[in-house]
OpenMM code with the backbone's topology and positions (N, CA, C; nanometers):
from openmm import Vec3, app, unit

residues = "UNK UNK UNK UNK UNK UNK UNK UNK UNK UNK UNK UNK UNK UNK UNK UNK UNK UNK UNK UNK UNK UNK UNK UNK UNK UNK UNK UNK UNK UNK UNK UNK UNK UNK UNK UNK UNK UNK UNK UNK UNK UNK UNK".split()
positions = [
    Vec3(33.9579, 19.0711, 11.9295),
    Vec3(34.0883, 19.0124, 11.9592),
    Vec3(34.1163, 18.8995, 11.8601),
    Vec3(34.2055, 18.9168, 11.7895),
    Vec3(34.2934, 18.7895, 11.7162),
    Vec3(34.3877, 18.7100, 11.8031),
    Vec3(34.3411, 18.5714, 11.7378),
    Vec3(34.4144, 18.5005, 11.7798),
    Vec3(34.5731, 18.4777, 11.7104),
    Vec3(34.6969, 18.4419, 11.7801),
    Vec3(34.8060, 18.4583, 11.6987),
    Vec3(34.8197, 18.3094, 11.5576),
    Vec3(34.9076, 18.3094, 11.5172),
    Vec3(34.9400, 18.1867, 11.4528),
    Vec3(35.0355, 18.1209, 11.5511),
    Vec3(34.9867, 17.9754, 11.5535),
    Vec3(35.1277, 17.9120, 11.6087),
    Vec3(35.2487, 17.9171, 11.5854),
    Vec3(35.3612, 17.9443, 11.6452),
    Vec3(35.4856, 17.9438, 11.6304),
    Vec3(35.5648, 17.7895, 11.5886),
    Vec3(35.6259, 17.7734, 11.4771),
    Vec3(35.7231, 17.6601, 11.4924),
    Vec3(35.8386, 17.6670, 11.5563),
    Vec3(35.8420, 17.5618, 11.6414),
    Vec3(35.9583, 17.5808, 11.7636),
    Vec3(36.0811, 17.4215, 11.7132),
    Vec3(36.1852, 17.4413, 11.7693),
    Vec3(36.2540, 17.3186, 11.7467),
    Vec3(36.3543, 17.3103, 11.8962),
    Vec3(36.3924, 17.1847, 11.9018),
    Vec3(36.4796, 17.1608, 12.0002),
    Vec3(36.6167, 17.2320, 11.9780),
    Vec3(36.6661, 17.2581, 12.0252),
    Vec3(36.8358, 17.2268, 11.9691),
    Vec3(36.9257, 17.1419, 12.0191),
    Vec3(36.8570, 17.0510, 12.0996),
    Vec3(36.9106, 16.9409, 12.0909),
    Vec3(36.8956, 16.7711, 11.9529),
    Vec3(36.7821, 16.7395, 12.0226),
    Vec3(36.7097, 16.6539, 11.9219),
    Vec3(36.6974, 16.6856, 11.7678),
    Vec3(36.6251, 16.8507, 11.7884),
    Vec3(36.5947, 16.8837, 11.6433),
    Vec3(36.4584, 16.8318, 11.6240),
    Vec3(36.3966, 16.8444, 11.7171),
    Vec3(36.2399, 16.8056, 11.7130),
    Vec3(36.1843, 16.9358, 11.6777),
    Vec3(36.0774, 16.9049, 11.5956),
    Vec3(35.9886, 17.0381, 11.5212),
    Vec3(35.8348, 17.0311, 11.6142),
    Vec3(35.8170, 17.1490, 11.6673),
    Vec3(35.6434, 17.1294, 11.7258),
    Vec3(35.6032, 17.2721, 11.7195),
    Vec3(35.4832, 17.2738, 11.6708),
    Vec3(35.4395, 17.3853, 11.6800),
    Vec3(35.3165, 17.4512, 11.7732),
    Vec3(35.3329, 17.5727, 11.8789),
    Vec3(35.2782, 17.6072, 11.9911),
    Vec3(35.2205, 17.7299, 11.9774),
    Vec3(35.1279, 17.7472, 12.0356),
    Vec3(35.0779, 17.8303, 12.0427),
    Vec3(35.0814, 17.9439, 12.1696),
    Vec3(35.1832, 17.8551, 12.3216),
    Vec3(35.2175, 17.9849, 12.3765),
    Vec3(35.3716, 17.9861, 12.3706),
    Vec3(35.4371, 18.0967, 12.3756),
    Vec3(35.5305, 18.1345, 12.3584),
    Vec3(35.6124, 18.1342, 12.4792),
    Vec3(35.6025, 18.0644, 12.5762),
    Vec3(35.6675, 18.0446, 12.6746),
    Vec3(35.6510, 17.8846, 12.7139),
    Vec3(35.6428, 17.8218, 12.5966),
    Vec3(35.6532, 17.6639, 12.6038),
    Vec3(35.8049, 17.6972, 12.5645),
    Vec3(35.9132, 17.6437, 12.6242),
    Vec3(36.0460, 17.6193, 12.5963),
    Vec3(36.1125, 17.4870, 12.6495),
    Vec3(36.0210, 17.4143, 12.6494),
    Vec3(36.1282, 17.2675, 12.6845),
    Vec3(36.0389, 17.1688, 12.5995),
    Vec3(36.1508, 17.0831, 12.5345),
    Vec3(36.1080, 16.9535, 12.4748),
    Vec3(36.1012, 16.8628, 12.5243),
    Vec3(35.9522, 16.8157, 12.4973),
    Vec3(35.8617, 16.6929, 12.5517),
    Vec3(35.9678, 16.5615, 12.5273),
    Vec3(36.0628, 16.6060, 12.4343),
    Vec3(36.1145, 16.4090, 12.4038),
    Vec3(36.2307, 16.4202, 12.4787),
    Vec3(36.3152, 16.5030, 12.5015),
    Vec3(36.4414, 16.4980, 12.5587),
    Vec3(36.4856, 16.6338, 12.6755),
    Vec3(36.3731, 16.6983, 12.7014),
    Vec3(36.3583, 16.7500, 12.8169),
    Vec3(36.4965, 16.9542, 12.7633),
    Vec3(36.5043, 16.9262, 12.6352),
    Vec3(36.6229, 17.0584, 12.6209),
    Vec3(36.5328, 17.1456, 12.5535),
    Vec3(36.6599, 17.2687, 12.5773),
    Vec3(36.5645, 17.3832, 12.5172),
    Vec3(36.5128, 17.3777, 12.3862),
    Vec3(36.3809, 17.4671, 12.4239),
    Vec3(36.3138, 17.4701, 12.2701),
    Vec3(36.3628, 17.6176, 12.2038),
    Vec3(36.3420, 17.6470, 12.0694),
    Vec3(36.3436, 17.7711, 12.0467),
    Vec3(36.2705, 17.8211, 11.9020),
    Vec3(36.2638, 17.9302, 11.8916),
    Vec3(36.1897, 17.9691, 11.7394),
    Vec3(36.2772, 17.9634, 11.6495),
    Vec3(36.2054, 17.8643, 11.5374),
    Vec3(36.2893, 17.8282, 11.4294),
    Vec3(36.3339, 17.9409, 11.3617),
    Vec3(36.2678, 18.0536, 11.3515),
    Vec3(36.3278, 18.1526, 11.2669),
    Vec3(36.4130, 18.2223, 11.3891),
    Vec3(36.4945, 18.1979, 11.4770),
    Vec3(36.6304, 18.2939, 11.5782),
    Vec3(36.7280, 18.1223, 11.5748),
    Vec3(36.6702, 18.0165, 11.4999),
    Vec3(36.7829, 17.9302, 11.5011),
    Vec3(36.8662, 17.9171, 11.4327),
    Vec3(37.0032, 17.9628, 11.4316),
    Vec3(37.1098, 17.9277, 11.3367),
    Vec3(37.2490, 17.8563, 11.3563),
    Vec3(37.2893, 17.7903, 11.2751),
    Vec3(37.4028, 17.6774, 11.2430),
    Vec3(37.5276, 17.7086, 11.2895),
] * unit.nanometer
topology = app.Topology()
chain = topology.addChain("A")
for resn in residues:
    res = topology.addResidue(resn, chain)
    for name in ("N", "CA", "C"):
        topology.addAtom(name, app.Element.getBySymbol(name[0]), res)
């Protein structure tokens, strides 16, 4: 079994960057909004 790579996640609120390793972490630790994968985030 492999382990995955962590995912970089960001707020879309704040715009805080953290990177996780489970994929059902979706709330940000600093301002409590959704998190999401930086690569499905767009402008």
């Amino acid at each position: 079994m492999e382990l995955a790579e962590p995912l970089e996640y960001v707020c879309v609120q704040c715009r805080r960057h953290e990177a996780v390793d489970d994929a059902l972490v979706s709330t940000c630790r600093q301002c409590g909004d959704e998190m999401r994968n930086v690569d499905l985030v767009t402008d």
